[in-house]
N, C-alpha and C positions, 0 to 999 in steps of 0.2 A: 504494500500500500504506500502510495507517496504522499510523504506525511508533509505538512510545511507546516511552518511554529502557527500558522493561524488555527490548523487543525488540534493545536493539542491546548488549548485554554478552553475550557467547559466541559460541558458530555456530549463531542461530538460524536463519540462510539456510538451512543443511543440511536443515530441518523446514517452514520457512515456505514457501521455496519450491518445493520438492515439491509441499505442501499446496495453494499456489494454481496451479499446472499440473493437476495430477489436475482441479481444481476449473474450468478454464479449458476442458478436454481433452470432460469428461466433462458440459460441460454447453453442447456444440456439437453439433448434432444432427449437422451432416457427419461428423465423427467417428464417434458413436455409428454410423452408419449402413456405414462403411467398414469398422469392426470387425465386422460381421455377418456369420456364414457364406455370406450370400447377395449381400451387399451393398446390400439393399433394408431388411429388417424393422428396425425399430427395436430395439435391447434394451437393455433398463432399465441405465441405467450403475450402478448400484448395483450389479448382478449383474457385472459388468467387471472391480471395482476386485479385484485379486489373485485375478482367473481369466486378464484376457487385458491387464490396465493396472496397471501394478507401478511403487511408487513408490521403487523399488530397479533393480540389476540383476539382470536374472532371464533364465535362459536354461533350457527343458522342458526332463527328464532325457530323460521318454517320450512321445513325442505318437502320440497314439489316431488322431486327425484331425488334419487341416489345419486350424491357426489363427493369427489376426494379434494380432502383441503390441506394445504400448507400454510400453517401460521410459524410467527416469527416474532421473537421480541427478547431486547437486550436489556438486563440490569447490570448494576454493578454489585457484584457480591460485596466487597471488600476494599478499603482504602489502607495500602499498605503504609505508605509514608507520605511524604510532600509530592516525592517522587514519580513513584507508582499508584495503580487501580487494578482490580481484576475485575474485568469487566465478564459478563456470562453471557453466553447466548440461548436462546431457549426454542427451539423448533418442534410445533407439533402436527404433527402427519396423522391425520385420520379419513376415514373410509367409510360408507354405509356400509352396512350389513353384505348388501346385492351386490358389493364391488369388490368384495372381500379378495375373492380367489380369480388368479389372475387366468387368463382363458388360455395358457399354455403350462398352468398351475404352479402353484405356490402362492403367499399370502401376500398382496397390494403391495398395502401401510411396509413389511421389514422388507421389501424389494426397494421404494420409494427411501424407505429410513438407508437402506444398503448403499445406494446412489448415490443421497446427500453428505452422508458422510466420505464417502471416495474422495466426492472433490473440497467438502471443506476439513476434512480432520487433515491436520499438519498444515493448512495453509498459511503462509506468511502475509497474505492480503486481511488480516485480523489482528493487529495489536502489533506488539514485539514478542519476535519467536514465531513461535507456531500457535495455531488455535490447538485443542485439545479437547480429546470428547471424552466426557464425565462420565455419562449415563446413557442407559436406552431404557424406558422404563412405559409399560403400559399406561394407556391413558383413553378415557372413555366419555366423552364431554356430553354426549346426548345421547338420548333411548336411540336405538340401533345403530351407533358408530361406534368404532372403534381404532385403534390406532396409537402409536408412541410418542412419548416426547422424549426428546435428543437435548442432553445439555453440553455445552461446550463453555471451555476457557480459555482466556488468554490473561494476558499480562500488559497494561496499556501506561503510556505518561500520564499520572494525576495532576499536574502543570509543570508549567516551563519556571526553569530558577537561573537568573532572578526571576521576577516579574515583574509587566511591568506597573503595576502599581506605586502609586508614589506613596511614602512613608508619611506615616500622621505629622501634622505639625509638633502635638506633644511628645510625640517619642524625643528618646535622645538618639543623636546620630555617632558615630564613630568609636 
């Protein structure tokens, strides 16, 4: 990730790295392909992003049809020092019931969870280092879905030193 000192004063993780998952997610054709009602046609990921790949969490009120969703959403676990952050990633992949099995078999959601992890565990487009995957853990958000959530770490600047903020008038200096 090309970081420049503008990037690293606030939580840009919160924005950035969403930005390049979506962007990692949605321009893997496996992906694109597992998200498909059929599991075959291609569909334009452009048409995806906030119908069935949500760069939040997002759980359907009303589902019309069975469909598979990709949500996504960053906290910061952890503030190590002035220094550092670890920031988390949280990715949850769920399924309707009727999408479960995939029509040349095996299950959706750990094909789709198998994917996403390929191309982001060890990436260095997430933090300093590598991201790293924490967890794969069941997860069941509404009557007949099912599906994982994936967590992931990294290691991020918690600000830039100095700063540039100017010093109180009251303090002393030197």
């Amino acid at each position: 990730m090309a970081v420049s000192c503008e990037a690293l004063v606030g939580l840009d993780e919160l924005f950035d790295y969403k930005n390049q998952l979506m962007d990692d997610m949605l321009t893997n054709e496996q992906i694109i392909r597992l998200l498909s009602d059929d599991g075959k046609t291609l569909t334009a990921p452009e048409n995806l992003v906030y119908t069935q790949v949500y760069p939040y969490e997002y759980v359907p009120d009303v589902v019309e049809h069975g469909q598979t969703f990709i949500c996504c959403e960053v906290d910061i676990k952890d503030v190590i020092d002035k220094t550092f952050l670890v920031p988390v990633l949280y990715i949850w992949v769920f399924t309707h019931k009727s999408k479960v099995r995939l029509p040349g078999g095996g299950v959706r959601t750990d094909k789709l969870s198998s994917e996403i992890t390929k191309i982001i565990n060890g990436s260095r487009m997430y933090g300093l280092g590598e991201l790293n995957l924490q967890s794969a853990k069941r997860f069941s958000p509404i009557g007949d879905y099912q599906g994982r959530i994936l967590t992931f770490y990294a290691k991020d600047f918690n600000r830039l030193s100095p700063s540039n903020k100017k010093v109180p008038a009251n303090r002393k200096h030197g």
